[in-house]
N, C-alpha and C positions, 0 to 999 in steps of 0.2 A: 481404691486401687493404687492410688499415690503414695498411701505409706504403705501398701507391700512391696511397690516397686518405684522406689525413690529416683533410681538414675533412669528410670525407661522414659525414652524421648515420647512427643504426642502423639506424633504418627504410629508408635508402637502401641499406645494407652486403646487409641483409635482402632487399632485392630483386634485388640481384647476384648474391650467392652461393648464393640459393637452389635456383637450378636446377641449379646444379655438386652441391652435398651431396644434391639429390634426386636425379642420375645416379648418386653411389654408396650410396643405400639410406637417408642421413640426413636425417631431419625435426628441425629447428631451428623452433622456434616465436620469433616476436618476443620476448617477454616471456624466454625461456630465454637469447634472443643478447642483452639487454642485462645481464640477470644478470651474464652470461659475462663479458662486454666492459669490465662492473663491478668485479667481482671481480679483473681483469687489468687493470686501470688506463687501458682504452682508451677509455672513453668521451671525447666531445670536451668538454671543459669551455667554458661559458659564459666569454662573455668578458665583460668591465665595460661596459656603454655610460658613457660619458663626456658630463658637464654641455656643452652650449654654453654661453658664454659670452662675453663680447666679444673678440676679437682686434685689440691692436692692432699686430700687424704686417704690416700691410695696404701697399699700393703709395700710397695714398691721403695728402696731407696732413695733416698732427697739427699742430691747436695746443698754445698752447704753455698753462699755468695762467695766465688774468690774474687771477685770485683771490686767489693764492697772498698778497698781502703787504696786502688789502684789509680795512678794518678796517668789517664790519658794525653802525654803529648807532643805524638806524629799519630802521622795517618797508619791506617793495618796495622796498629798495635794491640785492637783488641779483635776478636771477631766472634760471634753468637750464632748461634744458631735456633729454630724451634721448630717443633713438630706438631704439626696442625693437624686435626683431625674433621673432616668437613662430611656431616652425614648428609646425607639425599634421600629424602622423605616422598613417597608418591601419594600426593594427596588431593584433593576436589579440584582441579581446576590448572595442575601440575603434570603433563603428560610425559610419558616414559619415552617419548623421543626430547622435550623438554629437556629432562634430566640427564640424556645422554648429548645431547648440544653442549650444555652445561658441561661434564666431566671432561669433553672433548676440547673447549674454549681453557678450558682451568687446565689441563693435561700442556697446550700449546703455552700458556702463561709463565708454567713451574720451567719447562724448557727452555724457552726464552730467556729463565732470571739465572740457570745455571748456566 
């Protein structure tokens, strides 16, 4: 069942095969099938979520550095700016009033720095 369905978690494996092993006699308990699954190197291993972070190889226009050869010095002679993009993900253990504290805390931050 594992290599027709490589990514299916145990609990899912657990709800497939259980009525086959219970047509010939065998009780598999969850906790027994991930043991198992363990011990035989089937489990699906996690995978890394990966950082966003800026991409720039976008379709979009790139400037070029006019910085780069700029010799700073007084004060406000140069000024930057960036534009951040901050997603909000609703996931196990992250509640949607959570994530609206959140935007509301960040909302109150961006105003205060302008």
């Amino acid at each position: 069942m594992r290599q027709q369905l490589p990514r299916a978690g145990t609990r899912k494996l657990h709800e497939l095969i259980a009525p086959e092993l219970a047509a010939h006699g065998i009780e598999v308990g969850r906790d027994y099938l991930f043991d198992l699954l363990a011990r035989h190197k089937l489990l699906i291993r996690q995978r890394k979520r990966k950082a966003f972070t800026t991409d720039s190889r976008h379709w979009m226009r790139k400037y070029t550095n006019l910085t780069c050869q700029l010799v700073i010095d007084r004060p406000e002679q140069l000024w930057v700016s960036d534009m951040t993009y901050i997603a909000f993900f609703h996931y196990r253990g992250f509640s949607l009033h959570q994530t609206n504290l959140l935007r509301y805390r960040l909302l109150q931050a961006f105003q205060f720095l302008s």
